[in-house]
C-alpha positions as CSV (number, residue, x, y, z in Angstrom):
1,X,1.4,99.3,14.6
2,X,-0.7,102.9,14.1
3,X,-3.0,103.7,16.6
4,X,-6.5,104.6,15.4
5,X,-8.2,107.8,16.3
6,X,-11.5,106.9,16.8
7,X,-13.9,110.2,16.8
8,X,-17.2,108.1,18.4
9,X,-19.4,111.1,17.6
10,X,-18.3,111.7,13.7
11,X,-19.0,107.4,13.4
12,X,-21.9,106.8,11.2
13,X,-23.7,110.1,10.5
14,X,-27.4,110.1,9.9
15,X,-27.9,106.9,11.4
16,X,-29.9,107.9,14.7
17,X,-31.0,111.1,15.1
18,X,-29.7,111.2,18.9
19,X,-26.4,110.5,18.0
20,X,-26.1,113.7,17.1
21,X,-27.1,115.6,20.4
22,X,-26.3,113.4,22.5
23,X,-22.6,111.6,21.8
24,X,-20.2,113.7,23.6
25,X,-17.3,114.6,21.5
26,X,-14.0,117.1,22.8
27,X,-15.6,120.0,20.8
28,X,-19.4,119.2,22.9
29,X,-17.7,119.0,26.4
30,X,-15.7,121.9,25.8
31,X,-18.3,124.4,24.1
32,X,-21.0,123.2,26.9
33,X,-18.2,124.5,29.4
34,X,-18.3,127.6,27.7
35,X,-21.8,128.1,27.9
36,X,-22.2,126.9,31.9
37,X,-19.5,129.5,32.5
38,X,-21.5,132.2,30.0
39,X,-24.9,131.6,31.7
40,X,-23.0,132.0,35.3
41,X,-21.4,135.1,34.3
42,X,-24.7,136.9,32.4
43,X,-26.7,135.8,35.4
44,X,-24.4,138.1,37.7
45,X,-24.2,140.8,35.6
46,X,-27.5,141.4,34.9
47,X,-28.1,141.1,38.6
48,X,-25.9,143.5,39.3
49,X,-26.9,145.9,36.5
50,X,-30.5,145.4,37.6
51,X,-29.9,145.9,41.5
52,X,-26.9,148.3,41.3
53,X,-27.2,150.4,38.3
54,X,-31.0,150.9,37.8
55,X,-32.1,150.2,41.9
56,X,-34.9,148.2,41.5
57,X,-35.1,145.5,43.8
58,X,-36.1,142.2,42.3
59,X,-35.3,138.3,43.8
60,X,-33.2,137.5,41.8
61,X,-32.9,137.4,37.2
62,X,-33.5,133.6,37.5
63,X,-32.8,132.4,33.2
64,X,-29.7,132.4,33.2
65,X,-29.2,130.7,36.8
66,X,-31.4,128.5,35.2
67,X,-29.9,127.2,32.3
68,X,-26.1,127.3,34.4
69,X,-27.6,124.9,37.6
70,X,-30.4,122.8,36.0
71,X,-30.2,122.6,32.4
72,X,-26.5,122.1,30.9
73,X,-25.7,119.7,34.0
74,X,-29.2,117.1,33.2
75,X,-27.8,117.8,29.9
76,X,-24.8,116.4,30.2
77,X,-25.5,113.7,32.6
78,X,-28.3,112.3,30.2
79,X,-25.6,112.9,27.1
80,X,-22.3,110.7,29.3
81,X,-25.3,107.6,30.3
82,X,-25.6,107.7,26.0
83,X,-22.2,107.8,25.5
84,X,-21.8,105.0,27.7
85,X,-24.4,102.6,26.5
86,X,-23.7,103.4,23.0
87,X,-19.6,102.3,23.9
88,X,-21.1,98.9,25.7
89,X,-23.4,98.2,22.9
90,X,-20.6,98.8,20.3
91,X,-18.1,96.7,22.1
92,X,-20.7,93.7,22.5
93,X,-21.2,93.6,18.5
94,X,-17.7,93.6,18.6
95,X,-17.5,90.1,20.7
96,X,-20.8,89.0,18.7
């Protein structure tokens, strides 16, 4: 017996509109990854540039700390709940 590949994201397109942002798919987790490490990398060098290169003293270049701390992890905490209800709910019209 073939195993199905079952791609949850790619299953009924168009259907809900939140499907699309907020199914987590191999590709999502993997090109939010990317960004957390971008915004954690941008956020020290324009630190440094700022501080080291052009000597003004500032707090801190808080956007990209940001986006790497706050934003992509409430992202993808809201996006795995979704994932996981939409699973449940798919499994119980299964039983139904």
């Amino acid at each position: 017996m073939k195993k199905r590949k079952i791609n949850i994201a790619k299953k009924n397109p168009g259907k809900n509109k939140l499907d699309k942002f907020f199914l987590l798919s191999w590709k999502k987790i993997f090109f939010g990854l990317i960004v957390w490490v971008s915004a954690v990398v941008l956020h020290n060098l324009i630190y440094t540039f700022i501080t080291g290169v052009l000597k003004i003293e500032i707090a801190d270049e808080p956007f990209f700390f940001v986006i790497a701390v706050i934003v992509i992890p409430i992202y993808f905490l809201i996006a795995i709940v979704y994932t996981i209800m939409y699973i449940l709910k798919k499994i119980q019209k299964k039983r139904d």
